[in-house]
BAFI-3210 file (N, C-alpha, C; in Angstrom, 3 decimals, decimal comma, padded with zeros to 6 digits):
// residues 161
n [1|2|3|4|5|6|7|8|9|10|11|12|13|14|15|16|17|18|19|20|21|22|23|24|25|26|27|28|29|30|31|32|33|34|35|36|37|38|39|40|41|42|43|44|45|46|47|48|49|50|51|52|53|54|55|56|57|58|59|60|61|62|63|64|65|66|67|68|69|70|71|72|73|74|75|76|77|78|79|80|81|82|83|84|85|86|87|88|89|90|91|92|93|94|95|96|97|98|99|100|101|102|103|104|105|106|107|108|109|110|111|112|113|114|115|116|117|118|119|120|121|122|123|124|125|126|127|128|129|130|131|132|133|134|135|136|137|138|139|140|141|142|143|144|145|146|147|148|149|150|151|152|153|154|155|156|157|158|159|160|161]
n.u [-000,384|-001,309|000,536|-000,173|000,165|000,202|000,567|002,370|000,718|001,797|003,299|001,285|-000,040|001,300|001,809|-000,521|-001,264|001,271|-000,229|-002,852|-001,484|-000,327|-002,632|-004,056|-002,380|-002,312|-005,006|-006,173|-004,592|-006,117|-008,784|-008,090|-006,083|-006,937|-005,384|-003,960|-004,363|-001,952|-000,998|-003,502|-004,157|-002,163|-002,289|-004,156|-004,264|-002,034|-003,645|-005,508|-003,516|-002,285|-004,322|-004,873|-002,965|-003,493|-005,685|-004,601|-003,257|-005,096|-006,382|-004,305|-004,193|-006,541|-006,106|-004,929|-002,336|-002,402|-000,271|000,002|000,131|-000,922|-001,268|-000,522|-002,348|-004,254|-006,007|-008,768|-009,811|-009,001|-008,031|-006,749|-005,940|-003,268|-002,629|000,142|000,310|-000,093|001,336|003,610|005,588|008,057|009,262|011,679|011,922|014,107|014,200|015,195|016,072|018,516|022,018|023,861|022,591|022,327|019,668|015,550|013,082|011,690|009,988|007,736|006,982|004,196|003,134|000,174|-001,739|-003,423|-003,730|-002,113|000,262|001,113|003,813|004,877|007,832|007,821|005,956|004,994|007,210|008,021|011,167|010,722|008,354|009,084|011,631|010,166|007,980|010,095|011,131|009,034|008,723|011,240|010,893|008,831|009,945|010,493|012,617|014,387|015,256|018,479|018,627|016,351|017,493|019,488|018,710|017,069|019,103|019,986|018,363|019,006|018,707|018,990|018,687|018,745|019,294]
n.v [-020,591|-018,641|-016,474|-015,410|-012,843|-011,095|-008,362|-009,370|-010,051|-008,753|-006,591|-004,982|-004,787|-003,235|-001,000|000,054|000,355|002,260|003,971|004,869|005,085|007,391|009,259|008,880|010,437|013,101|013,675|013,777|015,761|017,653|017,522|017,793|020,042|022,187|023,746|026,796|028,921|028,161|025,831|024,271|023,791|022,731|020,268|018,937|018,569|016,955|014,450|014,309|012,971|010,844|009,559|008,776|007,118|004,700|003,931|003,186|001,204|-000,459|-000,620|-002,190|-004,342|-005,584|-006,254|-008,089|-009,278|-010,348|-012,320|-013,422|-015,174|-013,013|-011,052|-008,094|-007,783|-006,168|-006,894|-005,836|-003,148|-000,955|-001,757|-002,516|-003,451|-004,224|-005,290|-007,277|-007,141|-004,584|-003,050|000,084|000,980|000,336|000,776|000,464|002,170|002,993|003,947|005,588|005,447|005,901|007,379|005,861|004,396|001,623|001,185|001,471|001,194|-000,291|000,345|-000,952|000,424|-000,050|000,727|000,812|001,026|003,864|002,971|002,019|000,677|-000,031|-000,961|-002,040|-003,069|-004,610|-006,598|-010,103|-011,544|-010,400|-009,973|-011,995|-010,864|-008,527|-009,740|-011,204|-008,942|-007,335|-009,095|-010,087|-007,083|-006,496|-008,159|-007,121|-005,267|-002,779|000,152|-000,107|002,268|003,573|003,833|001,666|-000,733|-000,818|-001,029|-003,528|-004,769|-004,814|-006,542|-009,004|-009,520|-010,476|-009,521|-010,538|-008,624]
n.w [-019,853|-016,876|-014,748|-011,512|-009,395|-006,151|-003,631|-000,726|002,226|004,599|003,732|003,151|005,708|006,611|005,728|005,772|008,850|008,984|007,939|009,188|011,959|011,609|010,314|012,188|014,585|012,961|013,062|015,682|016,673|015,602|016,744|019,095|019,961|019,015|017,057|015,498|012,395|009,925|011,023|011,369|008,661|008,099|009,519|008,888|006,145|006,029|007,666|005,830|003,479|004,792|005,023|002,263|001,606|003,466|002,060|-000,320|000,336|000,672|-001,800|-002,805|-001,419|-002,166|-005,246|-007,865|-009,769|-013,467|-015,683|-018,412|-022,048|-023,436|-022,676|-020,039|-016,403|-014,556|-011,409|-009,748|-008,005|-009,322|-011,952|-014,989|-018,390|-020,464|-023,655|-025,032|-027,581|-027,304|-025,954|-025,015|-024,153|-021,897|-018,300|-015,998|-012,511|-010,007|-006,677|-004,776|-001,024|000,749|000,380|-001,325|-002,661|-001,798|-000,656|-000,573|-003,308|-006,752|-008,733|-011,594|-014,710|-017,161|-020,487|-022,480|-025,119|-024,090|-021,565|-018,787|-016,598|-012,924|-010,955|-007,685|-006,271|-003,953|-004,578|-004,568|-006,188|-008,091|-009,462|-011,238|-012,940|-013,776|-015,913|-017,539|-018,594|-019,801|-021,437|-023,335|-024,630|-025,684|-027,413|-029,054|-030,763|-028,739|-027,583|-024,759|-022,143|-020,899|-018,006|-017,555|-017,859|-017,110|-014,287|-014,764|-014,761|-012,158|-010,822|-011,607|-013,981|-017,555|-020,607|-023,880|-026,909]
ca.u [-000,227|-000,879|000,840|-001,209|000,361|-000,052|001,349|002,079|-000,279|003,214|003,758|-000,135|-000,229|002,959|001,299|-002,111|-000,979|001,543|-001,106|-003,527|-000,954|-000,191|-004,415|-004,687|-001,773|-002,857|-006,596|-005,982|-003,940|-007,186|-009,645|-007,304|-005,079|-007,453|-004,427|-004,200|-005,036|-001,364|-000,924|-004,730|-003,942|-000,773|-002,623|-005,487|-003,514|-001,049|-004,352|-006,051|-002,396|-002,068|-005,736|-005,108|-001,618|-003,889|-006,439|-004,003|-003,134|-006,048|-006,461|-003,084|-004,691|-007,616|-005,114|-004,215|-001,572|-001,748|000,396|-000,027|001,104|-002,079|-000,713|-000,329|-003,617|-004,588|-007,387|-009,234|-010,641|-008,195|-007,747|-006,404|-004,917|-002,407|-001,904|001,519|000,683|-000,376|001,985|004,397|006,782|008,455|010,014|011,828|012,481|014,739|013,573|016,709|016,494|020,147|023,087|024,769|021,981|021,691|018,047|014,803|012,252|011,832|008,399|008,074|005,610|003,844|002,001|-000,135|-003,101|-004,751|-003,595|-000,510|000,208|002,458|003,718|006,460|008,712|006,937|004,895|005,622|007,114|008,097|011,381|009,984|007,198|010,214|011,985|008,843|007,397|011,132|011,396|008,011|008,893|012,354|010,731|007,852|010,698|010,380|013,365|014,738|016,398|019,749|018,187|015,899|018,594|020,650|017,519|016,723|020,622|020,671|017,738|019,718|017,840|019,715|018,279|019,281|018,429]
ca.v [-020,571|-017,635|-016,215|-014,832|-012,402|-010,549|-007,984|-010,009|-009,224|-008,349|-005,318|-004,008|-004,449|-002,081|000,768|000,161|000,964|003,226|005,386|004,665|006,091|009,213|009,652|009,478|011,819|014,513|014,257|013,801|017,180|018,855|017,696|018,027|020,831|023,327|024,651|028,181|028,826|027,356|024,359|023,440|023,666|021,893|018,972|018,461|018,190|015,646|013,919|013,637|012,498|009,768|009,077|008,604|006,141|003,585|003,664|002,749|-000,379|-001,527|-001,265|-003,122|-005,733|-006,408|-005,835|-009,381|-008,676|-011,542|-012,113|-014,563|-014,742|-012,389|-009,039|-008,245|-007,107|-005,744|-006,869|-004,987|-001,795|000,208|-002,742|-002,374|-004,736|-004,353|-007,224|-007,461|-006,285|-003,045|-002,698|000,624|001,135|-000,455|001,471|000,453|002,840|002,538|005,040|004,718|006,452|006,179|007,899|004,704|003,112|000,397|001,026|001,925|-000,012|-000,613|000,299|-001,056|000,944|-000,561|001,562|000,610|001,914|004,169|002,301|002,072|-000,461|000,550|-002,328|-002,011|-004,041|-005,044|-007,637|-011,429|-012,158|-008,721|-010,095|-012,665|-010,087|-007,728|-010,090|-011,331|-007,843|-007,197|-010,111|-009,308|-005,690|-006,412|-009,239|-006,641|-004,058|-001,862|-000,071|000,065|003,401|002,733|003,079|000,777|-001,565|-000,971|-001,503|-004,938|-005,876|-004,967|-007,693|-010,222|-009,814|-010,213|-009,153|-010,218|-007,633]
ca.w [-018,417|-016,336|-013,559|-010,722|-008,441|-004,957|-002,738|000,527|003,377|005,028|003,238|003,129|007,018|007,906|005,022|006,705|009,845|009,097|007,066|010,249|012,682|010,927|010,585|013,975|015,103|012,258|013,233|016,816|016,648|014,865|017,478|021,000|019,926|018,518|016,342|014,564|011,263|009,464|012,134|011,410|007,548|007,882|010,082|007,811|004,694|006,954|007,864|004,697|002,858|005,602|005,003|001,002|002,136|004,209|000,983|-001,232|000,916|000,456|-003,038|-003,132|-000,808|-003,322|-006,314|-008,687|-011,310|-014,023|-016,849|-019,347|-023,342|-024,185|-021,942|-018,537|-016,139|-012,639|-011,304|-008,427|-007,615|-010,118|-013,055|-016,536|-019,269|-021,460|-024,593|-025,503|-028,979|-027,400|-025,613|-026,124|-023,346|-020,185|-017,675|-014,199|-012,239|-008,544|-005,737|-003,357|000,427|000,880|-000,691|-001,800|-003,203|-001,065|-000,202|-001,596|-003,899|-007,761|-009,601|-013,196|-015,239|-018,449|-021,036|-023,194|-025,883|-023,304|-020,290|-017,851|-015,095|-011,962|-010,181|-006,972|-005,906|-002,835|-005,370|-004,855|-007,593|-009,097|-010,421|-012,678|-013,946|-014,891|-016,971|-018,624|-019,336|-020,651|-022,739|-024,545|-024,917|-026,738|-028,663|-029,883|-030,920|-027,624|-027,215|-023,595|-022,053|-019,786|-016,285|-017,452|-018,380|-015,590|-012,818|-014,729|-014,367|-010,709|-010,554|-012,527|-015,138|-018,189|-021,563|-025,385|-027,650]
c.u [-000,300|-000,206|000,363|-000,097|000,280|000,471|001,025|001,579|000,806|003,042|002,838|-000,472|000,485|002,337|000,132|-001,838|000,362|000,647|-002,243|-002,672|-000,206|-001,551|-004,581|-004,199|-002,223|-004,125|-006,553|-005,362|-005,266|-008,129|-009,467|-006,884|-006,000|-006,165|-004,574|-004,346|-004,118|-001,302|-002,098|-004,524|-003,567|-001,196|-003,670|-004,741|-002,905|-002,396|-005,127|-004,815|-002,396|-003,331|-005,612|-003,891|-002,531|-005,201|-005,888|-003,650|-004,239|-006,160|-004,995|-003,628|-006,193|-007,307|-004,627|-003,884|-001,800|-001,151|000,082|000,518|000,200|-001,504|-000,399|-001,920|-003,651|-005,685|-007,825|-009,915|-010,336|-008,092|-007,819|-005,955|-004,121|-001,897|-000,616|001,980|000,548|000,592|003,081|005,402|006,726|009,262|010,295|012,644|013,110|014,072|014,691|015,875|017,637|020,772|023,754|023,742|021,231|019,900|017,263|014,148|012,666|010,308|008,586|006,377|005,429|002,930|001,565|-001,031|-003,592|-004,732|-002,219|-001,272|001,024|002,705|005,183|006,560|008,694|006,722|005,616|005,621|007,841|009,638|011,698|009,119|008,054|010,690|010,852|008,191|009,150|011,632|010,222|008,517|010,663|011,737|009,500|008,803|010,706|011,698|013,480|015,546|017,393|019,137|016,988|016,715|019,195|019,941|017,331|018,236|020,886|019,396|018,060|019,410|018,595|018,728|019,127|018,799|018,594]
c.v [-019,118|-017,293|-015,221|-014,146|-011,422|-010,103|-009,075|-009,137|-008,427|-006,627|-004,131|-003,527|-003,484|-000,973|000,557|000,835|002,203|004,810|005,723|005,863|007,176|009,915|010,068|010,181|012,899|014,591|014,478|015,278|018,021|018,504|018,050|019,537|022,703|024,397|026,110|027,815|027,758|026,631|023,407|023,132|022,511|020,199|018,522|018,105|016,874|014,271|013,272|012,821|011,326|008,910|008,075|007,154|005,018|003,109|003,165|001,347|-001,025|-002,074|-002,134|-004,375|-006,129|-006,471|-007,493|-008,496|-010,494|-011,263|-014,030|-014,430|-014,206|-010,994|-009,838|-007,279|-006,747|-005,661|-006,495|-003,724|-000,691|-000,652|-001,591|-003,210|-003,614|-005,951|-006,514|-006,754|-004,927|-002,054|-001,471|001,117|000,798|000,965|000,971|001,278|002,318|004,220|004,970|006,070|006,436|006,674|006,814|003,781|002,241|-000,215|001,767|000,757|000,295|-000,034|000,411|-000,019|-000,012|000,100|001,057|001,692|002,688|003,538|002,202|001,283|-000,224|-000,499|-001,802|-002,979|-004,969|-006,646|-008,684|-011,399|-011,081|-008,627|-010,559|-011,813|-009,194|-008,416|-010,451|-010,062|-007,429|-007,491|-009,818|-007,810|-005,758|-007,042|-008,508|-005,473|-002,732|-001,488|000,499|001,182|002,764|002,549|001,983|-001,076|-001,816|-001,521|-003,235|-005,266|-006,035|-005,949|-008,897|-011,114|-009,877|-010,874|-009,574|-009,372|-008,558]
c.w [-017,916|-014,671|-012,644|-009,451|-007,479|-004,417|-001,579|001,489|004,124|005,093|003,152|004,251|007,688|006,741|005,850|007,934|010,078|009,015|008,225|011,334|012,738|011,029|011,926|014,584|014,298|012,732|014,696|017,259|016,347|015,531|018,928|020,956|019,715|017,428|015,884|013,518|010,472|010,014|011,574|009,802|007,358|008,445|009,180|006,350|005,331|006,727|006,440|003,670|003,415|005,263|003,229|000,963|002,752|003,023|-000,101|-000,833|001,237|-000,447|-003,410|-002,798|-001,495|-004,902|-006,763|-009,855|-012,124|-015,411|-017,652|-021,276|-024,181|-023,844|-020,530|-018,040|-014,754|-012,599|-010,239|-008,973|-009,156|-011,865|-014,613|-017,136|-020,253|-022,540|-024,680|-026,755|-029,041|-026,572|-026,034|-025,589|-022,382|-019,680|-016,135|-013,474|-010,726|-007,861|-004,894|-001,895|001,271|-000,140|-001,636|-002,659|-003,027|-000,961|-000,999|-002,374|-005,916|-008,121|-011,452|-013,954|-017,190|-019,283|-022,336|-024,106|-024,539|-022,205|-020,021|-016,622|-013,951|-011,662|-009,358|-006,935|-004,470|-003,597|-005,265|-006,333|-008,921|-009,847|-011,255|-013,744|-014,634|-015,584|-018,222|-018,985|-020,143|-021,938|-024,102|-024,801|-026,026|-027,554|-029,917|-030,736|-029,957|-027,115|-025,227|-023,170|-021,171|-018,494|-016,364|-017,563|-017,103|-014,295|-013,378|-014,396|-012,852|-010,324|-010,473|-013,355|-016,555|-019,941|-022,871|-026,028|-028,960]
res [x|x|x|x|x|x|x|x|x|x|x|x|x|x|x|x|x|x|x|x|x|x|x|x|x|x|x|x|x|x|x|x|x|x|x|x|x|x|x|x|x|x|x|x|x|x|x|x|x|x|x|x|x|x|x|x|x|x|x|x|x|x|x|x|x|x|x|x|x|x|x|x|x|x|x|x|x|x|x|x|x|x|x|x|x|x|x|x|x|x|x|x|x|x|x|x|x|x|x|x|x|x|x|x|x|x|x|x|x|x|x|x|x|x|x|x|x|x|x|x|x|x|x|x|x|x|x|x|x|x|x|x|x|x|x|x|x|x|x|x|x|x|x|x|x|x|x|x|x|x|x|x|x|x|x|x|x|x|x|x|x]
***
């Protein structure tokens, strides 16, 4: 059986247009404003950064992760696999933008032979794909560090070793 999953359009439409209306205030500044030399720097870097943010939500929005009991894969623009047997480390990390915690996303990374997978926490589905990349990764002998441990528990993910 595999499992097929997708950032929701949701989440691609609010980076799209965030990364959109940053573009258009940084470029909009560099064709109205005529800036000085650092200002014009500082807006063009802005502009092209914002520019590289609304490109990435795309490739998210043509982006399939599947997992099945061969590896895990991403299919789109950027695609890689990982089998299971090649697998050689998990990692989930938390990103917080509060002091407490509270907030902030998750991104699991997967590395294989010559390949790595990112995946946030955005992803329908993202945390089923953590326990299942977990479960293979203890069951291949992969050991786990603590914040990886600790990020699957605040999922309620719960691991035998």
């Amino acid at each position: 059986m595999t499992d097929r999953l997708r950032y929701p359009c949701r989440a691609i439409v609010t980076e799209g247009l965030q990364g959109a209306i940053g573009f258009a205030l940084a470029a909009g500044l560099l064709v109205h404003a005529e800036p000085a030399g650092p200002v014009l720097w500082a807006s063009a870097a802005a502009a092209g950064l914002f520019l590289v943010y609304s490109a990435r939500a795309v490739v998210r929005y043509l982006t399939r992760i599947e997992v099945d009991e061969k590896g895990i894969r991403t299919l789109g623009p950027l695609g890689a696999e990982i089998s299971w047997g090649e697998m050689r480390s998990i990692r989930l990390n938390h990103y917080t933008t509060r002091n407490d915690r509270s907030g902030g996303w998750m991104q699991l990374v997967v590395r294989g032979a010559g390949a790595s997978i990112r995946i946030d926490s955005s992803l329908g589905g993202f945390a089923g794909l953590a326990a299942a990349v977990g479960r293979e990764a203890l069951q291949r002998g992969a050991q786990l560090d603590e914040p990886t441990r600790s990020n699957l528990d605040a999922l309620g993910i719960r691991l035998n070793d």
